[in-house]
N, C-alpha and C positions, 0 to 999 in steps of 0.2 A: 260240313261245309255250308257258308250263308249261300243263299240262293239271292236274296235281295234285300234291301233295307227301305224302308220308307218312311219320311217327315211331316208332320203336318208344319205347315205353313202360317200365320197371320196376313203375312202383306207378299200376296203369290206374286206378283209381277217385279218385286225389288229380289225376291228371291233368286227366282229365274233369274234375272242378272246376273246375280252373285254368282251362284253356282256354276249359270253356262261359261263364265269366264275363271273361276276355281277348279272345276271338273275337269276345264281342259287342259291344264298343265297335268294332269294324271293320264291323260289321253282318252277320257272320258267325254262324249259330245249327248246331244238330245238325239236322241233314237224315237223316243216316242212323246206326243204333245198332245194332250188331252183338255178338255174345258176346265178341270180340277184337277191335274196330274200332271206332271211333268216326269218323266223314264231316262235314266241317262247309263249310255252303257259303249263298249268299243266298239260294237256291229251293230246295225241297224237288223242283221237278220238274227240278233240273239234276242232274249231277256233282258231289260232292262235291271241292271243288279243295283241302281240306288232312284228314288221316288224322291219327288216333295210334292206334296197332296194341298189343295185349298183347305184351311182347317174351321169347318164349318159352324164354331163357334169360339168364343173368347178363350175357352179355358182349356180346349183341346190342343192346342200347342206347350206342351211344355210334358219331360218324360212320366212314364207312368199311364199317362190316358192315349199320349198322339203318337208314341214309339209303335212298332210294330217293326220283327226281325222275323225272315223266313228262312230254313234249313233244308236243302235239297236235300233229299231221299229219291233214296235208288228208283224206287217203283210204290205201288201201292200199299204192300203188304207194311212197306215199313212206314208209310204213312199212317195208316191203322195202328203201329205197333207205339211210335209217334204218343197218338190223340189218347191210349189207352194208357199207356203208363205216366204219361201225364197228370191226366186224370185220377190216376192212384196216389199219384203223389201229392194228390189238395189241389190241383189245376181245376178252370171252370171250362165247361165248353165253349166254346166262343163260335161254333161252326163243326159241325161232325164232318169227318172225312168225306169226299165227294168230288166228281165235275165241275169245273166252274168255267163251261166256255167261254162264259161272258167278261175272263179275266182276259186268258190268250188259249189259242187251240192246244190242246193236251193237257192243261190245267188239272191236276188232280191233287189235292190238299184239304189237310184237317188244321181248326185252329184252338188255341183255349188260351185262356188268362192265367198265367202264372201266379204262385200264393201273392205275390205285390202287385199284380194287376197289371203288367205287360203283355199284351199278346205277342205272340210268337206262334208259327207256323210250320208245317212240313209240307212240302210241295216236291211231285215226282212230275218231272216233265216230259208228258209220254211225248211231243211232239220231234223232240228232239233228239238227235241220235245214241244211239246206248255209245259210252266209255269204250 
């Protein structure tokens, strides 16, 4: 299951437009608004499940360097299970499994660069109620 998506941006303020009025025919709104980030998702008390990020140089918007896809996991164990097999398979680290309060409360995620250089993530949302 994707947990979230996120874009890097060139021109963030034409963006935001686009999207806050694209998004909301899906019933999608801005849940969270950050100096670099924009979070768009159905509740303001969830996750935001799609981003578009300031893309803080020329050549970081376009796929391969400015994609990034994250995959909810159950819990931690499969976070680790995640970052490790990954890894076996010619993935790079991109972030060892870990806390990341500084993302949102319960934050717990590993990342690595796929053999074509996408990152992709596993993230266990301990904040949030178990299934």
């Amino acid at each position: 299951m994707i947990d979230h998506i996120s874009i890097p941006v060139r021109d963030f303020a034409r963006a935001a437009a686009f999207y806050d009025a694209v998004l909301a025919t899906l019933g999608l709104k801005r849940t969270r608004d950050r100096e670099d980030a924009i979070g768009y998702g159905e509740r303001p008390d969830f996750p935001p499940i799609f981003w578009i990020l300031k893309a803080h140089d020329s050549g970081s918007a376009r796929a391969g360097t400015g994609l990034h896809m994250s995959f909810r996991a159950k819990d931690r164990s499969v976070v680790h299970a995640f970052h490790e097999a990954a890894l076996a398979q010619g993935a790079t680290d991109a972030g060892s499994p870990g806390p990341r309060p500084h993302y949102t409360a319960g934050f717990y995620g590993g990342f690595v660069l796929d053999p074509e250089g996408f990152k992709i993530e596993a993230v266990a949302r301990e904040a949030l109620p178990a299934d």
